[in-house]
DRENBALO-636420 format. One line per 2 residues: number of its first residue (from 1); their letters; for each residue x, y, z of C-alpha. Coordinates in steps of 0.2 Angstrom, whole numbers, plus 5000, padded with zeros to 4 digits. Layout:
<rs>
NUM> A> X/Y/Z | ...
</rs>
This chain:
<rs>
1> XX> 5100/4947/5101 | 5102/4966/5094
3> XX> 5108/4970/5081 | 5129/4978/5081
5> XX> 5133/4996/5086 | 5138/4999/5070
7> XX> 5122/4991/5061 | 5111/5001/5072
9> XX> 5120/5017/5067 | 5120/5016/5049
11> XX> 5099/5012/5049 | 5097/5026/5062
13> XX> 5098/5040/5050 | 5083/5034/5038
15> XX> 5073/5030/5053 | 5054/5038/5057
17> XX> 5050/5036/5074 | 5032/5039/5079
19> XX> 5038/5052/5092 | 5044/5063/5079
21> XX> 5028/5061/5071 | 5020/5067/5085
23> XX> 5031/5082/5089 | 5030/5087/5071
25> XX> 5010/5088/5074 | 5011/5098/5089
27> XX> 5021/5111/5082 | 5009/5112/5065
29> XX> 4994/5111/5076 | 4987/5099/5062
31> XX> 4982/5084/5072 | 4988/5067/5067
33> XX> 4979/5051/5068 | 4982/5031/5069
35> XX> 4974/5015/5068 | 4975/5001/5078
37> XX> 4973/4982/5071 | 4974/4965/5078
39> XX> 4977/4950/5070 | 4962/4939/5062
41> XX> 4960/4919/5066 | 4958/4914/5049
43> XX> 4967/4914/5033 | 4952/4924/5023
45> XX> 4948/4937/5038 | 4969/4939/5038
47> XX> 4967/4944/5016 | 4951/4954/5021
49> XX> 4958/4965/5031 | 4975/4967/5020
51> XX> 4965/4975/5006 | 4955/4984/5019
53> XX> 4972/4992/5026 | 4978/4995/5010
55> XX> 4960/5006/5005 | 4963/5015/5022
57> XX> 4980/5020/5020 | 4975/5034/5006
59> XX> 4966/5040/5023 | 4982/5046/5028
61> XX> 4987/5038/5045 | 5004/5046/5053
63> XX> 5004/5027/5056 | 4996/5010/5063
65> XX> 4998/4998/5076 | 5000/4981/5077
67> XX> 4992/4970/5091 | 5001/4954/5099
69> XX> 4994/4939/5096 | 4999/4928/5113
71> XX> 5003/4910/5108 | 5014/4902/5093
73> XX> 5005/4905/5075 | 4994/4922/5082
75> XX> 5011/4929/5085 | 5020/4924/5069
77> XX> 5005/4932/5062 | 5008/4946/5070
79> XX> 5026/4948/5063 | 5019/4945/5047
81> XX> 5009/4958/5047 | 5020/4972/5053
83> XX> 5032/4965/5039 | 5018/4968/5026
85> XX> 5010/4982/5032 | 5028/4990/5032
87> XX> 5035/4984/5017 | 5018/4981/5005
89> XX> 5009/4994/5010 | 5021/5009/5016
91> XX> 5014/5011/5034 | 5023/5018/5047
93> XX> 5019/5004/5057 | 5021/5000/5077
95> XX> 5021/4983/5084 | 5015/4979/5101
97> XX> 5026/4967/5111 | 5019/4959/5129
99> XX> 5027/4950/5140 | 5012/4937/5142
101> XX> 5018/4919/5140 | 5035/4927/5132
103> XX> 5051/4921/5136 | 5065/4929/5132
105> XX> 5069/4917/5117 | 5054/4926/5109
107> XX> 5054/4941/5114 | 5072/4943/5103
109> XX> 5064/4934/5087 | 5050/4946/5088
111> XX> 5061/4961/5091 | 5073/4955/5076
113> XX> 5056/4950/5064 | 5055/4969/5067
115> XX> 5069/4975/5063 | 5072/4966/5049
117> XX> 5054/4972/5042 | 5061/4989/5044
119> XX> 5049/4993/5057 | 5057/5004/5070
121> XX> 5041/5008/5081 | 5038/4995/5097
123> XX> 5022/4998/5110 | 5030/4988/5125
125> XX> 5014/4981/5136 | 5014/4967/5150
127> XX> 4999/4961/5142 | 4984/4953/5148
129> XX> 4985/4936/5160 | 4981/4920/5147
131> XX> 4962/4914/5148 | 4966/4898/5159
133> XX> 4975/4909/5171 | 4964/4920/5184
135> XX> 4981/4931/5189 | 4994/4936/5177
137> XX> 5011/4927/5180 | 5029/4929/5172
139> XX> 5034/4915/5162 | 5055/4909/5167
141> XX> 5065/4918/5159 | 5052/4931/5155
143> XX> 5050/4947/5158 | 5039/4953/5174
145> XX> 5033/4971/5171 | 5032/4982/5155
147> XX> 5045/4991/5163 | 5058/4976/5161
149> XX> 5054/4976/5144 | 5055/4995/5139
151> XX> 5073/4993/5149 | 5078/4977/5139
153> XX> 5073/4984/5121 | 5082/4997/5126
155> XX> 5096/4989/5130 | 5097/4979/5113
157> XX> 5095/4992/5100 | 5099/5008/5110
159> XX> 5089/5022/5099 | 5084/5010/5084
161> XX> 5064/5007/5090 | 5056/5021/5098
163> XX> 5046/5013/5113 | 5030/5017/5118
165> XX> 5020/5013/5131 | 5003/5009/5141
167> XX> 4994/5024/5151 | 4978/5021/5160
169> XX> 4967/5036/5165 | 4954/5025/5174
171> XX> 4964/5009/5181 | 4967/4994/5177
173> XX> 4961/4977/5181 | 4975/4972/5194
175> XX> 4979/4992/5200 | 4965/5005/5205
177> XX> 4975/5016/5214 | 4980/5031/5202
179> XX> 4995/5038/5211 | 5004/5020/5211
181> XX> 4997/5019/5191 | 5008/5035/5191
183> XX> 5024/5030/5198 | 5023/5016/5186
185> XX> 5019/5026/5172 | 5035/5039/5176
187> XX> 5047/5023/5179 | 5043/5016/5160
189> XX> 5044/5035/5153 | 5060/5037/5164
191> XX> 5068/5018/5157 | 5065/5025/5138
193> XX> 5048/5027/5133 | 5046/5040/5120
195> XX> 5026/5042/5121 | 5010/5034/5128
197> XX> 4995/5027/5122 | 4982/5026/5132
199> XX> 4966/5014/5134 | 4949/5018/5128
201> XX> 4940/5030/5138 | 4925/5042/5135
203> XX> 4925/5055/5149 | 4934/5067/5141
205> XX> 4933/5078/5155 | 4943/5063/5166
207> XX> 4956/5059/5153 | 4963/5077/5151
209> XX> 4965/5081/5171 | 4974/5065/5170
211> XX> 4987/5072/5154 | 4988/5087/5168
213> XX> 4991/5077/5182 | 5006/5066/5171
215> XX> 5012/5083/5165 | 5014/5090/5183
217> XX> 5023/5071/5188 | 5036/5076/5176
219> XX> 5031/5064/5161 | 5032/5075/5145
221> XX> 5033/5064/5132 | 5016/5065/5119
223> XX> 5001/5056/5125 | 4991/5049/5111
225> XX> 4971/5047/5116 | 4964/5029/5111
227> XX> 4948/5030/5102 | 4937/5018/5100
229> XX> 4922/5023/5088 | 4905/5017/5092
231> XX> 4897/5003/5079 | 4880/4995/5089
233> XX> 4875/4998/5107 | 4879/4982/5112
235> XX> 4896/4981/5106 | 4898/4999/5116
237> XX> 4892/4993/5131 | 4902/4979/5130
239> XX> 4920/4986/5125 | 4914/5000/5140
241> XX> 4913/4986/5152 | 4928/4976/5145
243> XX> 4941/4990/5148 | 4931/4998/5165
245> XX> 4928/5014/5157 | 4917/5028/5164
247> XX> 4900/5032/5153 | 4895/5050/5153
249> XX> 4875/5051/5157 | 4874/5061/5142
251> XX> 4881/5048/5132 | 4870/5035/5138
253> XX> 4853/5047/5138 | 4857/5050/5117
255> XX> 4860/5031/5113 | 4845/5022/5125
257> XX> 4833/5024/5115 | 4840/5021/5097
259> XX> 4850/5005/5104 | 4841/4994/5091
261> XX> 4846/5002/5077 | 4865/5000/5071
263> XX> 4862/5013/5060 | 4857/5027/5070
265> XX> 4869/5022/5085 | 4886/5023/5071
267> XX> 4876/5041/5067 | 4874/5048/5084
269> XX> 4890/5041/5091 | 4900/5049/5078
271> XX> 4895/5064/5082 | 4900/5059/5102
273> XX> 4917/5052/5098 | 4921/5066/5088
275> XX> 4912/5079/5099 | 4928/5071/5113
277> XX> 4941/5072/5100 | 4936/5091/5097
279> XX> 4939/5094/5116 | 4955/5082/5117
281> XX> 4964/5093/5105 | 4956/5112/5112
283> XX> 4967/5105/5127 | 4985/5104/5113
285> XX> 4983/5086/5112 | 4985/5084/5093
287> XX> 4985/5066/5092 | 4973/5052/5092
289> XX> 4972/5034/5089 | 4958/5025/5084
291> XX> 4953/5006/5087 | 4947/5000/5074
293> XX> 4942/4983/5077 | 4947/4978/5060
295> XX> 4932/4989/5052 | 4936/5006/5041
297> XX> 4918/5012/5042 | 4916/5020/5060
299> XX> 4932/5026/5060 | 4931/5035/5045
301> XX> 4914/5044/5050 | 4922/5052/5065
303> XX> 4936/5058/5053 | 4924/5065/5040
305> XX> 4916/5073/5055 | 4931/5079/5061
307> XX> 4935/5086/5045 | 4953/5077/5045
309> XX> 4946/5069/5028 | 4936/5074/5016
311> XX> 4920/5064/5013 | 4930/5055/4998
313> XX> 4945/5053/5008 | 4960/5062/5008
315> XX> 4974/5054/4999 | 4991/5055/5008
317> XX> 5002/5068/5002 | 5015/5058/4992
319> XX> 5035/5059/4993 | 5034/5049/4976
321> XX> 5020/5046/4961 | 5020/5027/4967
323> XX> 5017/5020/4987 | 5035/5020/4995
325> XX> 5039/5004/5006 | 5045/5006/5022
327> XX> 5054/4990/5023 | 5072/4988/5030
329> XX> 5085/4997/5016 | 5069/5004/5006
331> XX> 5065/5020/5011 | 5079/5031/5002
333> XX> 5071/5019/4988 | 5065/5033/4974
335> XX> 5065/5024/4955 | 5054/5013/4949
337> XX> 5050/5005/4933 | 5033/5011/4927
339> XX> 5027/4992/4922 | 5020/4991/4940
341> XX> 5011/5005/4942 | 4997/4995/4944
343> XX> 5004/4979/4955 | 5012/4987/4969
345> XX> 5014/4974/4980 | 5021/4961/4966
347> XX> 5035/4974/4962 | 5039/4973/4983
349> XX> 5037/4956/4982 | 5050/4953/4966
351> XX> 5063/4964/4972 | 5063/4960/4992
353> XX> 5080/4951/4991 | 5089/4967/4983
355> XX> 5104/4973/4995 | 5102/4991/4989
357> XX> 5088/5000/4980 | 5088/5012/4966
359> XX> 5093/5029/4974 | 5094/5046/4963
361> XX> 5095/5036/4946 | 5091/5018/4941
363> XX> 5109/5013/4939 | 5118/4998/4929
365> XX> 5105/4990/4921 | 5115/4974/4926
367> XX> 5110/4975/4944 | 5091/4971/4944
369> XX> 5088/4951/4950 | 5070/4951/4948
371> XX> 5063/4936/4957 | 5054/4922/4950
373> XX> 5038/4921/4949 | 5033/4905/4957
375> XX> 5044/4909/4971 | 5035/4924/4975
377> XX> 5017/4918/4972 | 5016/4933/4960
379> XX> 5002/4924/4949 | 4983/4928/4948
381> XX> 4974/4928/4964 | 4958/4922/4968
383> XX> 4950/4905/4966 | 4944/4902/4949
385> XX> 4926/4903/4955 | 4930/4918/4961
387> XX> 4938/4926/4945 | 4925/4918/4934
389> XX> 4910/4928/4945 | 4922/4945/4942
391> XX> 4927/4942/4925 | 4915/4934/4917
393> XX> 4915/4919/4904 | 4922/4925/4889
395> XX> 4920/4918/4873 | 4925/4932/4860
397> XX> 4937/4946/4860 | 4922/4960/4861
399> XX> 4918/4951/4878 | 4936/4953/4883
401> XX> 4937/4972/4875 | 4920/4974/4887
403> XX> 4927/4970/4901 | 4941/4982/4901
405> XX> 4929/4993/4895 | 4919/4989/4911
407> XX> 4934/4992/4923 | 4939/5009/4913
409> XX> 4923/5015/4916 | 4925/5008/4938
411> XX> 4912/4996/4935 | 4926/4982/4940
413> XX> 4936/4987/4956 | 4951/4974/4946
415> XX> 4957/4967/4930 | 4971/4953/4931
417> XX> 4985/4967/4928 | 4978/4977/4941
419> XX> 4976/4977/4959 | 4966/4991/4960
421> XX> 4952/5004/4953 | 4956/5015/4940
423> XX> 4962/5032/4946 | 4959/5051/4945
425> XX> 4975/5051/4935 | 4968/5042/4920
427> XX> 4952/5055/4920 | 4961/5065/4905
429> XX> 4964/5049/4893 | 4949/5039/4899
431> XX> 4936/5041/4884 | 4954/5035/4871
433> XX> 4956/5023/4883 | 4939/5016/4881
435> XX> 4937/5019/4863 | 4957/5008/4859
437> XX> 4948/4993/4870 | 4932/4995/4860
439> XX> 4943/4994/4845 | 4951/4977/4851
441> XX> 4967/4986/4857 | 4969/4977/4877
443> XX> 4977/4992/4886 | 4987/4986/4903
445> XX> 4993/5003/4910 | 4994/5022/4907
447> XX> 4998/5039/4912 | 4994/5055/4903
449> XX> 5008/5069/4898 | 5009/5083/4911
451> XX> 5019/5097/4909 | 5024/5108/4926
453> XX> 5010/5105/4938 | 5013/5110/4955
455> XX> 5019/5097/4968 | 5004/5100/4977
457> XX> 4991/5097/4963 | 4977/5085/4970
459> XX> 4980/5073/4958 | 4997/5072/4949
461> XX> 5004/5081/4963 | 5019/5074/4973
463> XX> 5034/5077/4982 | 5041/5093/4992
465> XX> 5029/5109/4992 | 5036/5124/4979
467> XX> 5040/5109/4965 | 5031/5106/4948
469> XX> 5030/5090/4941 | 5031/5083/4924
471> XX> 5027/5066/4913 | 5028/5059/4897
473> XX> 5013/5050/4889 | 5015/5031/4891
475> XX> 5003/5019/4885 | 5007/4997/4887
477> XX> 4995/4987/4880 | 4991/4970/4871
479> XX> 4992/4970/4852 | 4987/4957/4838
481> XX> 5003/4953/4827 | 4994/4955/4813
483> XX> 4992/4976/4818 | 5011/4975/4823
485> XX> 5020/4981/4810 | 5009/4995/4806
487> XX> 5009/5002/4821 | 5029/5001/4821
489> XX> 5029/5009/4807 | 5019/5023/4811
491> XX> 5028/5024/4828 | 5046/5027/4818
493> XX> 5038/5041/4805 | 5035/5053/4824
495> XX> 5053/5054/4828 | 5047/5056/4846
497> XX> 5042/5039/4851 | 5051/5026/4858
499> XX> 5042/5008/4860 | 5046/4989/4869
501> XX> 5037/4976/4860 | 5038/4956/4866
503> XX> 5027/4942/4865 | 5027/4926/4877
505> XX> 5041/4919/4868 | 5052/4933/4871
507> XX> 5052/4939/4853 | 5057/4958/4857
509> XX> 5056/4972/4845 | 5063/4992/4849
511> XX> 5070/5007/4842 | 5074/5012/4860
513> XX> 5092/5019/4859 | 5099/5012/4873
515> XX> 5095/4997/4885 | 5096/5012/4899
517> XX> 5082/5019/4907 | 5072/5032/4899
519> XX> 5064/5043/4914 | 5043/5046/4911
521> XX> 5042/5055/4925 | 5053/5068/4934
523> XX> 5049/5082/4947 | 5060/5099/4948
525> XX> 5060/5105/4968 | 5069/5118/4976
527> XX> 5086/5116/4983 | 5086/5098/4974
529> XX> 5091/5088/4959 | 5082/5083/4947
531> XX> 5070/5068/4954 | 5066/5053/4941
533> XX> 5056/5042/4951 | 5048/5032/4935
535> XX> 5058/5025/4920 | 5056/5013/4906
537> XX> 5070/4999/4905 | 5076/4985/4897
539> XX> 5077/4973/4907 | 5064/4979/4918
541> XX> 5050/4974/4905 | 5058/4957/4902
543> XX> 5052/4953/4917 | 5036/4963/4917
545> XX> 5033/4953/4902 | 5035/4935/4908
547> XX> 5022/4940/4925 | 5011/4949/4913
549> XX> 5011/4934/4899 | 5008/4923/4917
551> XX> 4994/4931/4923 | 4984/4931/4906
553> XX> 4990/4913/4908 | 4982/4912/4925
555> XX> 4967/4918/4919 | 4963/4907/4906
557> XX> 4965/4892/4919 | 4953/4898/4929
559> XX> 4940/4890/4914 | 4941/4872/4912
561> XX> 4953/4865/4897 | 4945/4867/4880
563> XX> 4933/4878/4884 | 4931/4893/4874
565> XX> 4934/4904/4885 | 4950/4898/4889
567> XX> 4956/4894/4871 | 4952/4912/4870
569> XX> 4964/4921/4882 | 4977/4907/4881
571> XX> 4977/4909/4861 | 4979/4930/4865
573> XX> 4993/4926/4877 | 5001/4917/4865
575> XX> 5000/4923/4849 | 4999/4941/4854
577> XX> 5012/4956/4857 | 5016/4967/4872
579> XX> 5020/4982/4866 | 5025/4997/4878
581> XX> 5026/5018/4871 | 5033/5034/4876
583> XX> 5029/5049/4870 | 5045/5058/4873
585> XX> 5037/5075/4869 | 5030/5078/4883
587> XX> 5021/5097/4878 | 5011/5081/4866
589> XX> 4992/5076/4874 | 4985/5068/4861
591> XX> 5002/5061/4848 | 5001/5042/4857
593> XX> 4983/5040/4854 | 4983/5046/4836
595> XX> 4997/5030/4832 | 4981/5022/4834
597> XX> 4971/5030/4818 | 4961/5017/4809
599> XX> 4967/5003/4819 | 4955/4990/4824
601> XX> 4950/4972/4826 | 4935/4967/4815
603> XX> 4923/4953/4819 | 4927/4954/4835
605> XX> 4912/4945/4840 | 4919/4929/4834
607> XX> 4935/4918/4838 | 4951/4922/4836
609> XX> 4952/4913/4821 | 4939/4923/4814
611> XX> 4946/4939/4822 | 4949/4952/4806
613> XX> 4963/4965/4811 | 4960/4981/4800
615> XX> 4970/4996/4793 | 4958/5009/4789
617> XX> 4948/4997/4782 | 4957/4985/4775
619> XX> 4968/4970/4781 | 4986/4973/4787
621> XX> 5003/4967/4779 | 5008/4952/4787
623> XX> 5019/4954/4799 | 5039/4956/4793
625> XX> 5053/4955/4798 | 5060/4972/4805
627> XX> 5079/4977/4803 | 5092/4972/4818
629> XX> 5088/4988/4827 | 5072/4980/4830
631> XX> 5069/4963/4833 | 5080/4953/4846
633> XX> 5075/4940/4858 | 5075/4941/4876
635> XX> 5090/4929/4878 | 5100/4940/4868
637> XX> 5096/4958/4877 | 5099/4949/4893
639> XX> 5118/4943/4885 | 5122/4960/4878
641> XX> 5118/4970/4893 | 5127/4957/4903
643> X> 5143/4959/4892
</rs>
């Protein structure tokens, strides 16, 4: 059943409906557009098309929908998505809910699935009759039309989901008659529909006399156009035939006679669909929402041609330096440890049993349950045969170093601590990044200094417009004992760093003041605080240790036991040091980098046994025993925060 009154109300205030969305683009005249997806029929197309979400969301989509997969798993699936798109990835995202073999049993788990994936966005259809079934019948206890559904959704969770609907400029299968389509369409808009989305079409010139004609019935709500880009001729023919929808002679005179080549059809039909999108928003209708079949590519083109994006895409204008989830409780979410910058969705994953999320300042450093990592399936992914392909077959440290080097310079779209490509961000530090992994020195994540940038900056940029932004230099990276004291050392003589250092077994030095959090980056906007959406923590890296120090783990197994490849990586994750550093001065560009003066692993072409760390040329200390202030073990952090 819905949710209470009093539940309702409370999650009301942080909702984003897709009908403000549109309202907000019809009053800035900058069109906004969406993609459809459905759910995939095996395990690997349903991963393949997660990381192809997750590429597109930098395209900027106000948001997605979500379609319903009729029967038991294609359903779940579709929950599943809706709570991943929403909470992984930070979509807006709206899920699409048929009455077709639904009773209403399921009909409440999917609405409450939605809800609690924070998802406040439901496209209420009566779906298409099953395949075994001629004419489309309700299930008992079901619903009948798309109305009863709009009216029962409605009824449930009063304001909580905005409710779309289904318009249909050309018919339908079961209903030709347009003025009865009409009446249909007014009684679902009248029952609390808050926009429509309509079929595919590509007469241009039919669709917008229909938008006149639902505007003189009295239906005001936005109408959202359904796009579907062209990708071969037959597919074209095919989904033209499927959905009953009129071909314009022109359309057909420019595609016959290229029909055999995908290529040119994709060319010549982005420059039709996008050609119809120009005309669809001459008339003020400043939304459209694309089909996508599961594919970025076509979708994409009518964009660039549309100049909505640039030809390299246009990143989304971001509230925060790191992807918000929408989840349910998220989305007044605004601190984050910095540790994750680069494994978004494990960070999601570890912390989606919180009650409350950091809001306005990290807090008690005693809140923070960071989950465990086999319940979360936070580990390495991939097969082995797959990792092994990407990352080679180490069997020294400079193949190691050369492959960081190689995902420094975006020659590797991955690295075991990272789920993605390097960044613009990193384009200031890159060549010291590249020379400290030449050297030996493993670096995990990064961000430069940057001292009042404007919100807006392409890059750094984030948050409201008329702010500047700022960062400390951090540096994380993987460290040989033998180089550890050195480095401490030298970090102690600036007076301006502070630094996390831990191995796997939880060997933790600092000279951090506090266990608190120490903000790296903050943003200064008008008629607000003071925003500090990234910090360093205690805690925190304890955790980030023991998945980092797991991965590595992770990636050693994918090489058969005794191998050397594996004896390599397991004997770095092992024996070697995780060792964070912040560069409080944050006027300083270049002051983390010099620590690193003269520091380097010799022989590096060998074992590790036959690894050399050197100091300018000579062999380090051994590695001693640093005063109190320093050197703790994770157990007792965790006890003293704890007390």
């Amino acid at each position: 059943m819905g949710q209470s009154n009093a539940e309702l109300r409370r999650r009301r205030s942080h909702n984003m409906h897709i009908k403000d969305k549109l309202a907000e683009a019809h009053r800035s005249g900058k069109p906004a557009f969406s993609f459809e997806f459905f759910p995939p029929k095996t395990a690997q197309g349903v991963q393949n098309l997660y990381d192809r979400m997750d590429r597109m969301h930098d395209l900027g989509p106000s948001f997605i929908d979500v379609t319903w997969g009729a029967g038991g798993s294609q359903s779940d699936l579709t929950c599943e998505m809706v709570n991943v798109a929403q909470t992984v990835y930070g979509f807006e995202t709206c899920m699409h809910l048929t009455c077709t073999d639904m009773e209403r049993e399921k009909v409440d788990g999917a609405l409450n699935a939605a809800y609690k994936a924070g998802c406040t966005n439901i496209l209420a259809l009566r779906g298409d009759p099953p395949r075994d079934k001629e004419k489309w019948q309700a299930v008992e206890g079901g619903f009948r039309y798309a109305l009863d559904l709009v009216k029962y959704i409605k009824e449930q969770y009063g304001d909580h989901f905005d409710i779309g609907v289904a318009g249909y400029p050309e018919g339908c299968d079961d209903e030709q008659d347009s003025d009865v389509l009409m009446d249909h369409l007014k009684q679902k808009v009248d029952a609390g529909g808050t926009f429509i989305v309509t079929q595919m079409f590509y007469d241009v010139d039919n669709f917008l006399n229909w938008v006149d004609k639902c505007r003189a019935n009295g239906i005001n709500v936005p109408i959202v156009p359904g796009i579907m880009p062209i990708q071969t001729h037959a597919a074209f023919l095919r989904r033209a035939k499927w959905s009953n929808c009129h071909i314009p002679q022109q359309w057909i005179d420019a595609l016959e006679p290229i029909k055999n080549d995908d290529a040119a059809v994709r060319e010549v039909g982005k420059g039709l669909v996008a050609e119809m999108c120009r005309s669809i928003m001459e008339h003020g209708v400043m939304a459209l929402h694309f089909y996508t079949m599961n594919l970025a590519q076509s979708t994409k083109m009518v964009l660039e041609e549309l100049g909505l994006i640039s030809r390299e895409g246009t990143p989304t204008k971001k509230p925060l330096p790191w992807r918000q989830s929408l989840g349910l409780s998220r989305r007044e979410e605004d601190v984050r440890p910095v540790f994750w910058k680069n494994r978004h969705k494990s960070y999601v994953a570890r912390t989606q049993d919180w009650d409350e999320f950091p809001n306005g300042r990290w807090g008690d450093s005693r809140s923070p349950a960071f989950g465990e990592l086999d319940a979360y399936g936070i580990g390495l992914k991939g097969t082995n045969e797959q990792n092994v392909k990407l990352w080679g077959k180490p069997e020294a440290l400079r193949d190691i170093a050369d492959t960081f080097v190689r995902f420094l310079k975006n020659d590797l779209k991955s690295l075991p601590w990272s789920e993605a490509p390097v960044t613009d961000e990193a384009q200031p530090i890159i060549s010291d990044l590249i020379d400290l992994n030449r050297r030996g020195l493993l670096t995990i994540t990064s961000q430069p200094s940057v001292n009042g940038v404007e919100s807006s900056h392409p890059v750094h940029g984030w948050g409201p417009s008329g702010g500047y932004v700022y960062q400390k230099a951090y540096l994380e990276l993987l460290i040989s004992p033998s180089l550890l004291t050195e480095l401490i050392e030298r970090i102690e003589q600036t007076q301006t760093m502070t630094f996390y250092a831990v191995n796997k077994a939880g060997d933790l030095r600092t000279n951090a003041p506090s266990d608190g959090p120490n903000a790296v980056t903050w943003g200064v906007f008008p008629g607000k605080e003071i925003v500090q959406p990234t910090i360093v923590e205690t805690i925190s890296f304890l955790a980030w240790k023991d998945e980092a120090f797991r991965l590595g783990t992770d990636w050693a197994n994918c090489h058969p036991a005794g191998s050397p490849s594996r004896q390599l990586i397991e004997g770095i994750m092992n024996d070697w040091y995780l060792i964070n550093i912040v560069d409080n001065d944050f006027h300083s560009t270049r002051g983390i980098f010099d620590l690193f003066n003269g520091l380097q692993v010799e022989n590096s072409d060998g074992s590790l046994e036959r690894i050399k760390p050197m100091i300018n040329g000579h062999a380090p200390k051994p590695i001693a025993e640093l005063d109190g202030m320093h050197k703790k073990t994770d157990e007792k952090v965790f006890a003293e925060v704890l007390n």
